[in-house]
PDB file as gemmi writes it, atoms N, CA and C in Angstrom:
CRYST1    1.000    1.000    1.000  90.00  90.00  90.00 P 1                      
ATOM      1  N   UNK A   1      62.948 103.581 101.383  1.00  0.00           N  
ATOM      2  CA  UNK A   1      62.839 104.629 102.376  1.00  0.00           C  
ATOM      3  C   UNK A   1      62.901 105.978 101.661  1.00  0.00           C  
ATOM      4  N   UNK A   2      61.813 106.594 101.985  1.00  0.00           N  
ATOM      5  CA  UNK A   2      62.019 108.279 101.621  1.00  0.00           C  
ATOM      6  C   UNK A   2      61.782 108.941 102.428  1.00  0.00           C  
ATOM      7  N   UNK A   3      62.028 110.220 102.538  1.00  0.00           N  
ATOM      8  CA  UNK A   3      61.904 111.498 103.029  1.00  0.00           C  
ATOM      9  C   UNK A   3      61.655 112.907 102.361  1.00  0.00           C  
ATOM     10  N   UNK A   4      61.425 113.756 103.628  1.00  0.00           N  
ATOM     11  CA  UNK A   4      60.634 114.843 102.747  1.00  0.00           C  
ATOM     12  C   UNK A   4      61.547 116.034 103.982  1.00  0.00           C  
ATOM     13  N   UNK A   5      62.078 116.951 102.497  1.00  0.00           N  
ATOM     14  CA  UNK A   5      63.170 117.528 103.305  1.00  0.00           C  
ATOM     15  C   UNK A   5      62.918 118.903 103.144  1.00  0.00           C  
ATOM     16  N   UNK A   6      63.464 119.849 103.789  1.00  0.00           N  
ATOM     17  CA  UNK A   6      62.736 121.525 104.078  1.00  0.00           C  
ATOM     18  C   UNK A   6      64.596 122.289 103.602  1.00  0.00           C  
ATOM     19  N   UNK A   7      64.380 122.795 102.339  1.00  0.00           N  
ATOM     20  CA  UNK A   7      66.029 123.794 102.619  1.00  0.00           C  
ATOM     21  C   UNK A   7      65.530 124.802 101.228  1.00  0.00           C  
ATOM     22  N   UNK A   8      66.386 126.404 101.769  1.00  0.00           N  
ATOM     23  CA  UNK A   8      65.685 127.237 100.758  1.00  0.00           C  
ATOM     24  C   UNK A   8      64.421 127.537 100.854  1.00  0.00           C  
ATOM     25  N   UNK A   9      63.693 127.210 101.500  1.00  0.00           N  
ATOM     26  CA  UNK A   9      61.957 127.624 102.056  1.00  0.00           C  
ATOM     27  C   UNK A   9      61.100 126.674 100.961  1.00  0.00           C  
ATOM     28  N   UNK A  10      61.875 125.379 100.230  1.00  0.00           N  
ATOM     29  CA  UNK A  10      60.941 124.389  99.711  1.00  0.00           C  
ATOM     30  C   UNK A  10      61.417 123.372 100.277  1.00  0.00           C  
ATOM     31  N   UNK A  11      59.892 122.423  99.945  1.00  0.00           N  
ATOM     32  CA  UNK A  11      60.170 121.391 100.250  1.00  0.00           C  
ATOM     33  C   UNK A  11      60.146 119.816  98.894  1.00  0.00           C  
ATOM     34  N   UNK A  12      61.277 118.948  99.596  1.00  0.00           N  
ATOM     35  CA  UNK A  12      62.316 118.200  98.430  1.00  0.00           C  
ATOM     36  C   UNK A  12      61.500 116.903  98.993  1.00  0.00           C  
ATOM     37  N   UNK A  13      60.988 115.937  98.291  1.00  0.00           N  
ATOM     38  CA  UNK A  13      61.102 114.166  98.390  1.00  0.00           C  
ATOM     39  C   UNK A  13      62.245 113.794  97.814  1.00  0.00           C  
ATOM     40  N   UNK A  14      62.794 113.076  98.771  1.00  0.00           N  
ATOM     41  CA  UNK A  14      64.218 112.611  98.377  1.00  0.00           C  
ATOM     42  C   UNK A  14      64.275 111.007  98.961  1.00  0.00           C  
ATOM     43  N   UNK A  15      64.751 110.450  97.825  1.00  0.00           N  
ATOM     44  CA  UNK A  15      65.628 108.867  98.549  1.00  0.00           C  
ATOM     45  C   UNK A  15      66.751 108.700  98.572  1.00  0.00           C  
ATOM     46  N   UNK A  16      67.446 107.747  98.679  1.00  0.00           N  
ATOM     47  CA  UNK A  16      68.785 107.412  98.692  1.00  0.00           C  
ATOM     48  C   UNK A  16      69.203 107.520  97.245  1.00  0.00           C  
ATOM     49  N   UNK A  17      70.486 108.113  96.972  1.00  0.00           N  
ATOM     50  CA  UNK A  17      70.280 107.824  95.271  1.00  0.00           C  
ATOM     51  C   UNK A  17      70.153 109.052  94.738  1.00  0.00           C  
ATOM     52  N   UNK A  18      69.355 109.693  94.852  1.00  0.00           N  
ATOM     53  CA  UNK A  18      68.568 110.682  94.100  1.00  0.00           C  
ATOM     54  C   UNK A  18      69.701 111.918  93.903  1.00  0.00           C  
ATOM     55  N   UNK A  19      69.545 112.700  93.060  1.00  0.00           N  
ATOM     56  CA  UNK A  19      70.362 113.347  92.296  1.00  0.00           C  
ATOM     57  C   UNK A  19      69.138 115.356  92.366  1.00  0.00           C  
ATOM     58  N   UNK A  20      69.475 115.907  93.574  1.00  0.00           N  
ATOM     59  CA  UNK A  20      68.109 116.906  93.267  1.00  0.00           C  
ATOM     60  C   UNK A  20      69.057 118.515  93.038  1.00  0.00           C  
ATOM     61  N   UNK A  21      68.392 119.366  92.489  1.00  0.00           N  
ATOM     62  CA  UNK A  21      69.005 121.134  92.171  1.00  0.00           C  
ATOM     63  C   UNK A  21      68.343 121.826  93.340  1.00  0.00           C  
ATOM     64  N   UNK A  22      69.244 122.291  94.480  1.00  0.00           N  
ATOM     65  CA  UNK A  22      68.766 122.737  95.373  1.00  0.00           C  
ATOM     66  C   UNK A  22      68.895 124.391  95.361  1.00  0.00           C  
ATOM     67  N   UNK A  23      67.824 125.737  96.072  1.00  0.00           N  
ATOM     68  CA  UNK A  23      68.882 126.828  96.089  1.00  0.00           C  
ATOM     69  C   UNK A  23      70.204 126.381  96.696  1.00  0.00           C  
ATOM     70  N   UNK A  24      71.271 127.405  95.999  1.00  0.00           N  
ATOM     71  CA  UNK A  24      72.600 127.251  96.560  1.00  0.00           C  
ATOM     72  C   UNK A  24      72.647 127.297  97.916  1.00  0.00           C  
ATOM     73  N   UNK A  25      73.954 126.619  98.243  1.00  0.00           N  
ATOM     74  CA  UNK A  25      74.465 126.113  99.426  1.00  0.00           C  
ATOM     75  C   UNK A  25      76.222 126.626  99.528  1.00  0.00           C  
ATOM     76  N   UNK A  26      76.553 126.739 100.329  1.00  0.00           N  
ATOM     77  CA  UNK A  26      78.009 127.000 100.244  1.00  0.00           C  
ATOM     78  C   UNK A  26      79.031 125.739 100.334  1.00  0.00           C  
ATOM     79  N   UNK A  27      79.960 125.905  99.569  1.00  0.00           N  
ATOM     80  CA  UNK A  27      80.337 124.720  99.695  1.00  0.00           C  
ATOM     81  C   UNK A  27      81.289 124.090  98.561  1.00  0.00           C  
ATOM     82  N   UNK A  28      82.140 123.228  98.813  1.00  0.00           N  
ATOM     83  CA  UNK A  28      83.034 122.996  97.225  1.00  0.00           C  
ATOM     84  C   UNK A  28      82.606 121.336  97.010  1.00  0.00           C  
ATOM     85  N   UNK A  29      82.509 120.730  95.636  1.00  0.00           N  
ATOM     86  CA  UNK A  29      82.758 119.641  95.316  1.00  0.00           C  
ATOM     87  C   UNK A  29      83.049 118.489  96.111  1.00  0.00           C  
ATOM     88  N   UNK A  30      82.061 117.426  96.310  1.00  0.00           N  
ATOM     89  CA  UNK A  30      82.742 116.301  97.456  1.00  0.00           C  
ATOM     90  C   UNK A  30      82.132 116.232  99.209  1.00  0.00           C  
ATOM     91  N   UNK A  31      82.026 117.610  99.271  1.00  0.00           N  
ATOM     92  CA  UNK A  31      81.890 118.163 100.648  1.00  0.00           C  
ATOM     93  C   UNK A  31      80.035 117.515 101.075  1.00  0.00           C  
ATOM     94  N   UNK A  32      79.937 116.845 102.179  1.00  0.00           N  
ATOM     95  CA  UNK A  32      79.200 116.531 102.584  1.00  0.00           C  
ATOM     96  C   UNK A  32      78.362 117.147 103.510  1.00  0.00           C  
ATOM     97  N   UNK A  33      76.988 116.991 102.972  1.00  0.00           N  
ATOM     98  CA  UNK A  33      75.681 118.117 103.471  1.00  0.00           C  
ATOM     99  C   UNK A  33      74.682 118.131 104.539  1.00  0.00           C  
ATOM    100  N   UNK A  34      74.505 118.031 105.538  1.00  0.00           N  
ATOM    101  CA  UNK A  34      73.491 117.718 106.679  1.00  0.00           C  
ATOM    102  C   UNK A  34      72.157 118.325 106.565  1.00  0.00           C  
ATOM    103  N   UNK A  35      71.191 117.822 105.824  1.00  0.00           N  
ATOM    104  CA  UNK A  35      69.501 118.631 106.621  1.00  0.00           C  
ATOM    105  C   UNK A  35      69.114 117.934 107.710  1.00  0.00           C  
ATOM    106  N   UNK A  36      68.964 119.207 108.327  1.00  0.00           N  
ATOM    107  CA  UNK A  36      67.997 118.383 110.095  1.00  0.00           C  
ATOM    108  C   UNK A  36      66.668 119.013 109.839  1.00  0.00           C  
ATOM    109  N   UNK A  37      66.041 119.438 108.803  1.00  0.00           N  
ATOM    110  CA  UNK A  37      64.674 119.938 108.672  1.00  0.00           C  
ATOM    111  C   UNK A  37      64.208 119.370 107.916  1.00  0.00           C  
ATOM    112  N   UNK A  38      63.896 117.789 108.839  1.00  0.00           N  
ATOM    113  CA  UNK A  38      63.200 116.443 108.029  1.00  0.00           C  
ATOM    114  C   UNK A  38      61.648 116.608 108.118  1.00  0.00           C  
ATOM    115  N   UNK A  39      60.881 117.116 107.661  1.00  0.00           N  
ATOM    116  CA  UNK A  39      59.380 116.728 107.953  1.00  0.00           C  
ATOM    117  C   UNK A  39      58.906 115.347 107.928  1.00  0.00           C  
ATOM    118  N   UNK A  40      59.532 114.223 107.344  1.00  0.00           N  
ATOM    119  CA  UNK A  40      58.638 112.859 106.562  1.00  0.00           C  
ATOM    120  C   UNK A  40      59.597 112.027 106.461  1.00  0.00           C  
ATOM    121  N   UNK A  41      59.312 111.023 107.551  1.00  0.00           N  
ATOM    122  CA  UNK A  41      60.522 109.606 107.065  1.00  0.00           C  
ATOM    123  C   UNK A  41      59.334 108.371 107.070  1.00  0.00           C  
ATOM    124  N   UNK A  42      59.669 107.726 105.707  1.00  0.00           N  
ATOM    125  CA  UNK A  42      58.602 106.548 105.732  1.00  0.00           C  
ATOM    126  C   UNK A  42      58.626 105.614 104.505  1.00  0.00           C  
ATOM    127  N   UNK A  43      58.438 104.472 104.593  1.00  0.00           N  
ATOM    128  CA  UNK A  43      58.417 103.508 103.870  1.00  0.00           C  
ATOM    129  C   UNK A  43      57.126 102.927 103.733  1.00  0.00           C  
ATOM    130  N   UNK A  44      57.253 101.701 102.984  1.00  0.00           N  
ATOM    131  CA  UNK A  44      55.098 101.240 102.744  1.00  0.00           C  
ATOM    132  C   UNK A  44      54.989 100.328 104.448  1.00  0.00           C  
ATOM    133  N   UNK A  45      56.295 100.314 105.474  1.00  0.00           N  
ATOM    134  CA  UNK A  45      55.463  99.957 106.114  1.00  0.00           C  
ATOM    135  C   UNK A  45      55.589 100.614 107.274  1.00  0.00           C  
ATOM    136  N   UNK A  46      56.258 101.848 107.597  1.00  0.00           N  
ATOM    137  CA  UNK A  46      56.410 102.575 109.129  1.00  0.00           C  
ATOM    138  C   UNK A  46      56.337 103.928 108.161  1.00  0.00           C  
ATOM    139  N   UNK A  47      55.819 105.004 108.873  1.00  0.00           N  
ATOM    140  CA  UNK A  47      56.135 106.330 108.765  1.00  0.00           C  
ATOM    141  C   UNK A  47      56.021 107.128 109.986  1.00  0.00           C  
ATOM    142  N   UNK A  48      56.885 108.156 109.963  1.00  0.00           N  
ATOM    143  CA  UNK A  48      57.133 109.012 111.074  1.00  0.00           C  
ATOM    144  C   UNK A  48      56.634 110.648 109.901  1.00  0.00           C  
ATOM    145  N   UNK A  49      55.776 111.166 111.098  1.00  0.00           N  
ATOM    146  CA  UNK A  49      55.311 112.846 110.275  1.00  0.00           C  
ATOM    147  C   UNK A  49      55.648 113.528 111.477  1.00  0.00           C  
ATOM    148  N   UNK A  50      56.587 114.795 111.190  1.00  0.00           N  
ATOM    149  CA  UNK A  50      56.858 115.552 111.935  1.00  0.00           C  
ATOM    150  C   UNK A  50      55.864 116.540 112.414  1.00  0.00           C  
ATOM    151  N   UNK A  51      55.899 117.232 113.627  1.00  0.00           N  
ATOM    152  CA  UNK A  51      55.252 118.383 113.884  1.00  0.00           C  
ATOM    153  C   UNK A  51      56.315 119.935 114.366  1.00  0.00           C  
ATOM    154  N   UNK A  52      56.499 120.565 113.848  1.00  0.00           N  
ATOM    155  CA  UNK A  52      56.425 120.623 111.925  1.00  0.00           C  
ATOM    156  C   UNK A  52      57.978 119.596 111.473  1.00  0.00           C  
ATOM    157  N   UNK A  53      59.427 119.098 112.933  1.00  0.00           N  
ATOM    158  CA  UNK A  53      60.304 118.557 112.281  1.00  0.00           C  
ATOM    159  C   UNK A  53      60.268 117.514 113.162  1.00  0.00           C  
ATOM    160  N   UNK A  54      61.017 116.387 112.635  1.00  0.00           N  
ATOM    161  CA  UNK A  54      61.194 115.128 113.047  1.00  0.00           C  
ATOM    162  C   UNK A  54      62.914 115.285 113.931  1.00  0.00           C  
ATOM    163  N   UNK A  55      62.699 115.399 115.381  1.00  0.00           N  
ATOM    164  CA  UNK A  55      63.740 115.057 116.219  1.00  0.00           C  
ATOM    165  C   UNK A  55      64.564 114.023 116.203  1.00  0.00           C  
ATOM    166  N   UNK A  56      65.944 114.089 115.487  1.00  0.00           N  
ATOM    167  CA  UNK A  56      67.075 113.235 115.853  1.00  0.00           C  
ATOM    168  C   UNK A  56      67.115 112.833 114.368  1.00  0.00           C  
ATOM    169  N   UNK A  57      66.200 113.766 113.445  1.00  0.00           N  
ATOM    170  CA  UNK A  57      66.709 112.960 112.057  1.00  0.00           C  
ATOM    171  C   UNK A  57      67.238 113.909 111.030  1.00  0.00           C  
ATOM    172  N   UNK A  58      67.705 112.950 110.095  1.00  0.00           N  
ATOM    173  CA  UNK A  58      69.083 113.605 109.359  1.00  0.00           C  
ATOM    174  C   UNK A  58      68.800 113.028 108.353  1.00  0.00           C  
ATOM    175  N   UNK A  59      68.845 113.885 107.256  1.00  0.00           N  
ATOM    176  CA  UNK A  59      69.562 113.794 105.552  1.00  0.00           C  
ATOM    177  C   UNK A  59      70.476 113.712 105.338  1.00  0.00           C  
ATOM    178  N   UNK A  60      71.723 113.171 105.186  1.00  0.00           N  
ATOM    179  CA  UNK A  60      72.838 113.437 104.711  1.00  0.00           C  
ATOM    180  C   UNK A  60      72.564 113.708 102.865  1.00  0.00           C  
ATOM    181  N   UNK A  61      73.411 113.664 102.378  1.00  0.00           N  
ATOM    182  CA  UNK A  61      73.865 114.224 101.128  1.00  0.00           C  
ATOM    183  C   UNK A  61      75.460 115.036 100.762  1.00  0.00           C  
ATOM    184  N   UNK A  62      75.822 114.369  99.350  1.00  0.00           N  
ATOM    185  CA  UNK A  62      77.229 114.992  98.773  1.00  0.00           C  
ATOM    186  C   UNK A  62      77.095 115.765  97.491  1.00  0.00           C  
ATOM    187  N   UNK A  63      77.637 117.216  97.368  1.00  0.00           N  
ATOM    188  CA  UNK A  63      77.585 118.325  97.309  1.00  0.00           C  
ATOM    189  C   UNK A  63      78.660 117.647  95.834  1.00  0.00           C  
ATOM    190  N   UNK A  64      77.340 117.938  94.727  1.00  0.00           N  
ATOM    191  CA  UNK A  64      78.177 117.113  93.245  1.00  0.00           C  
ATOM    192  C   UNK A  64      78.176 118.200  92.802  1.00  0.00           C  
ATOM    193  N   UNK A  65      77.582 119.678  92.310  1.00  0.00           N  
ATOM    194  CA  UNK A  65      77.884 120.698  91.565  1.00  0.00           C  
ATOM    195  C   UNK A  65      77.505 121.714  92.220  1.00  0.00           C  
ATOM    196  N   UNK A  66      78.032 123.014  92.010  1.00  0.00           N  
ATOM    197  CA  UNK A  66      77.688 124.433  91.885  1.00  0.00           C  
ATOM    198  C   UNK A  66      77.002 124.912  90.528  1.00  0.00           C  
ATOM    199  N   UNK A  67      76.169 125.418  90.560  1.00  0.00           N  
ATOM    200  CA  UNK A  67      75.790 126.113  89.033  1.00  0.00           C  
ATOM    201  C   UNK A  67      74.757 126.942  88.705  1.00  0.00           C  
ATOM    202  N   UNK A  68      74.323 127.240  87.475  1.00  0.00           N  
ATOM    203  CA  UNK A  68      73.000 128.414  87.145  1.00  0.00           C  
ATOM    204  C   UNK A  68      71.763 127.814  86.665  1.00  0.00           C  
ATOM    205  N   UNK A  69      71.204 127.831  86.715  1.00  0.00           N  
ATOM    206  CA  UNK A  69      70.007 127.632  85.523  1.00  0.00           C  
ATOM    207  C   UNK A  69      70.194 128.369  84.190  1.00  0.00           C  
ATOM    208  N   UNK A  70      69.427 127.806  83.439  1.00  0.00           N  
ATOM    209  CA  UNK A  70      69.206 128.494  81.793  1.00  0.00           C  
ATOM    210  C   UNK A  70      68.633 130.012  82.227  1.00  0.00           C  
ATOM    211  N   UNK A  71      68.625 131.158  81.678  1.00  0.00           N  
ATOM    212  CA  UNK A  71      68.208 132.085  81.618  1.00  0.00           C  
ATOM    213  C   UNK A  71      67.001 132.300  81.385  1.00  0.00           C  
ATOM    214  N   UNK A  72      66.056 132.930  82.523  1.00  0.00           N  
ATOM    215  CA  UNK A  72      64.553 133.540  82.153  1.00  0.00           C  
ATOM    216  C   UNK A  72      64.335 134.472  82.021  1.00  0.00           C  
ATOM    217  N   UNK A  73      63.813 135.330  81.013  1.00  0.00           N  
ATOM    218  CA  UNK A  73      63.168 136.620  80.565  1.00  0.00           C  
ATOM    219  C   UNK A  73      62.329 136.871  81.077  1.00  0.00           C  
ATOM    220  N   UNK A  74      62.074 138.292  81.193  1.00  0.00           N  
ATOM    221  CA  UNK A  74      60.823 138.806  81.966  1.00  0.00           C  
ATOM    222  C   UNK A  74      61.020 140.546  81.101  1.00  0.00           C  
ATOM    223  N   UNK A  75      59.734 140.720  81.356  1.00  0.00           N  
ATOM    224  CA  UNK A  75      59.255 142.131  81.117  1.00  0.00           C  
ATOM    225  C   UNK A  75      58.712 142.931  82.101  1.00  0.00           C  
ATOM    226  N   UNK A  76      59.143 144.348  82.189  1.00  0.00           N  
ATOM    227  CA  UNK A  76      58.276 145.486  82.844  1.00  0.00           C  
ATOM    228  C   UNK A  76      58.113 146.459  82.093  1.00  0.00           C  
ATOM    229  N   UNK A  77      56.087 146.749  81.977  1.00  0.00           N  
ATOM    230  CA  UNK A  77      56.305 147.245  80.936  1.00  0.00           C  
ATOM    231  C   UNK A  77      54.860 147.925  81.485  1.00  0.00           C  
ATOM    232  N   UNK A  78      54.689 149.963  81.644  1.00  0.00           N  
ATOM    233  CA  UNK A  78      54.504 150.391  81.702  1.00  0.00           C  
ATOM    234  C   UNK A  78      53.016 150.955  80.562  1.00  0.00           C  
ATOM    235  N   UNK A  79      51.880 151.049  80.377  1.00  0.00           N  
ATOM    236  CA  UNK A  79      50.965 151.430  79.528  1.00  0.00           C  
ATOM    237  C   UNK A  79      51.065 152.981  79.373  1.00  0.00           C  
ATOM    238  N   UNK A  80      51.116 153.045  78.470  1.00  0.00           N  
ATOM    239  CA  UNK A  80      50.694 154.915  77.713  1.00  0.00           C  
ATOM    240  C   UNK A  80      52.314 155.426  78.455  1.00  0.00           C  
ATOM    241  N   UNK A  81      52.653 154.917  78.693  1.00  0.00           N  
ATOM    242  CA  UNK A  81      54.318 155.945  79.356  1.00  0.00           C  
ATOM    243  C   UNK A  81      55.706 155.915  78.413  1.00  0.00           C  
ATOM    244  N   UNK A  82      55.544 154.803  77.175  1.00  0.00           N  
ATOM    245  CA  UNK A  82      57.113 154.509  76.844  1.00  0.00           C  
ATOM    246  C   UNK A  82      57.498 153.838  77.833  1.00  0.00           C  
ATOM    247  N   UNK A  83      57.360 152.884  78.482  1.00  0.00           N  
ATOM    248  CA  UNK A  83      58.590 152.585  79.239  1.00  0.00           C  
ATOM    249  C   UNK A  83      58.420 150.768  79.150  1.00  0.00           C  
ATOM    250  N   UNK A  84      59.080 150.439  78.788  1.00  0.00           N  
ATOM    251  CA  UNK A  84      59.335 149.296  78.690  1.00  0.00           C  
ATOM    252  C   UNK A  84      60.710 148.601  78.936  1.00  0.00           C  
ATOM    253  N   UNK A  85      61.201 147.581  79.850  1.00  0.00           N  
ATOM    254  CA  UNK A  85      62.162 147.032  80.007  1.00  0.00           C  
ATOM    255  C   UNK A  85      62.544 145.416  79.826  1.00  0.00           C  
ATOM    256  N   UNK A  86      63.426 145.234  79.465  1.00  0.00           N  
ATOM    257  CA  UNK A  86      63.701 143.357  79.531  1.00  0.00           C  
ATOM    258  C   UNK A  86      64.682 143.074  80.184  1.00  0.00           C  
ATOM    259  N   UNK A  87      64.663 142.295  81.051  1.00  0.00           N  
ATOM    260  CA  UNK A  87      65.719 141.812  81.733  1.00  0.00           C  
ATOM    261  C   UNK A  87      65.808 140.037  81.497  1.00  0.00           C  
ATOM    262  N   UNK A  88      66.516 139.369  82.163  1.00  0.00           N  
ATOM    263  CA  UNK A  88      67.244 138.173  82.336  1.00  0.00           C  
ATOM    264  C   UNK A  88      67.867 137.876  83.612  1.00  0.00           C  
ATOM    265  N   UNK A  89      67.192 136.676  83.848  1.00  0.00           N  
ATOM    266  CA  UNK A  89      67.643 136.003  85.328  1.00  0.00           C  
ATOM    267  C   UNK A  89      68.289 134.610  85.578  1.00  0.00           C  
ATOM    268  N   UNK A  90      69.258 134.582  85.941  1.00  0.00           N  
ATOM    269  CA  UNK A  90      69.850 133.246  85.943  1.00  0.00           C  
ATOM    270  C   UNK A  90      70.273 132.495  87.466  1.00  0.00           C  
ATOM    271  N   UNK A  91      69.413 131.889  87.921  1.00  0.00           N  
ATOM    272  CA  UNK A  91      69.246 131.472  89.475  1.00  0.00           C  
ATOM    273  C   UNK A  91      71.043 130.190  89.708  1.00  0.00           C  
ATOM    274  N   UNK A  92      71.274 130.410  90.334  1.00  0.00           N  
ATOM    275  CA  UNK A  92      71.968 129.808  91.667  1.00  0.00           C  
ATOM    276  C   UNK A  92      71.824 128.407  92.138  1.00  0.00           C  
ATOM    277  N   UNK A  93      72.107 127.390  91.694  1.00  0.00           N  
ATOM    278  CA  UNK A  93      71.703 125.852  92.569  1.00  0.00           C  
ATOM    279  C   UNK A  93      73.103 125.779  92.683  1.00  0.00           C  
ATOM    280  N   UNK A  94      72.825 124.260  93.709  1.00  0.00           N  
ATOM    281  CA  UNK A  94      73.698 123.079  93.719  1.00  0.00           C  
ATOM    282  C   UNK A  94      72.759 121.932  93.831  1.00  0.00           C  
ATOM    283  N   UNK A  95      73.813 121.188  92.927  1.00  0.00           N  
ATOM    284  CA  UNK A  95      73.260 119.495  93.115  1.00  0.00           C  
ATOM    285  C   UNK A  95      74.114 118.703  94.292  1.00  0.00           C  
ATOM    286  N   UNK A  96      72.850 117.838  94.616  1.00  0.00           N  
ATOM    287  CA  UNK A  96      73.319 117.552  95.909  1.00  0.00           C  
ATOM    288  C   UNK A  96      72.948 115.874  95.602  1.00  0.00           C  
ATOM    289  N   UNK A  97      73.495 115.010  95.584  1.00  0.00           N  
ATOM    290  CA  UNK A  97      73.213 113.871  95.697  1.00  0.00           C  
ATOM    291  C   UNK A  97      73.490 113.026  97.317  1.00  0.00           C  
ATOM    292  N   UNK A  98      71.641 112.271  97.445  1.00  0.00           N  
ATOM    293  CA  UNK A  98      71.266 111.787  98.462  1.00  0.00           C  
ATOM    294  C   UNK A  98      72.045 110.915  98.881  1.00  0.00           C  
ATOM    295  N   UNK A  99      72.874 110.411  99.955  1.00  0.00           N  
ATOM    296  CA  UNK A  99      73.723 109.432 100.509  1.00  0.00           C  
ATOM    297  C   UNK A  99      72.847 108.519 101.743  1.00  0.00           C  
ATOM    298  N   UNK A 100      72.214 108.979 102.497  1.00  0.00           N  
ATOM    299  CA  UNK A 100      72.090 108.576 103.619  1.00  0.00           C  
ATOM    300  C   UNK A 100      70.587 109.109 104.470  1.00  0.00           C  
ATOM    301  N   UNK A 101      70.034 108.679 104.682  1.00  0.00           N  
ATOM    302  CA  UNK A 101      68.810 109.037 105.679  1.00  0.00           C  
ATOM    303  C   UNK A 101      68.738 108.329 107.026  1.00  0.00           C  
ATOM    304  N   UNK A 102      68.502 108.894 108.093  1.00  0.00           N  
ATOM    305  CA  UNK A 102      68.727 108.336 109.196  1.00  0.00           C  
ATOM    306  C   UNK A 102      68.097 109.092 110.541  1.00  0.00           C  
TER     307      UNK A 102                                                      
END                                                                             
């Protein structure tokens, strides 16, 4: 059984099991996660497709880390002016491991 789940303005394929880096969520260690913005529940032999969500269904998931990503560089950088800048960005997840679909 998988599903296809909507959080952060992307969208996740997830099964039971699965181990995914979501944008952050609030929340401590342990603490258990509800998506109700299921688009896609289906196996090789039933599927349900939402328009755009699937009524009465649920993701569960448990809330295994807080954390950053590796750091990405970027440039802004101005022609004929001198101006050039570098910065560094380090994004925000949590891992959320899949428990339950239903």
């Amino acid at each position: 059984m998988l599903a296809i789940i909507k959080t952060g303005g992307k969208q996740y394929k997830v099964a039971v099991g699965d181990k995914i880096k979501i944008e952050k969520l609030e929340g401590e260690a342990g603490a258990v996660i509800t998506f109700d913005e299921v688009l896609f529940i289906g196996d090789e032999k039933d599927a349900k497709i939402g328009t755009p969500f699937i009524e009465g269904a649920k993701v569960e998931g448990t809330l295994v880390e807080q954390g950053r990503h590796k750091k990405v560089w970027g440039i802004k950088h101005k022609p004929k002016k001198r101006y050039k800048v570098k910065f560094g960005h380090k994004q925000l997840f949590t891992e959320v491991e899949i428990t339950k679909i239903a």
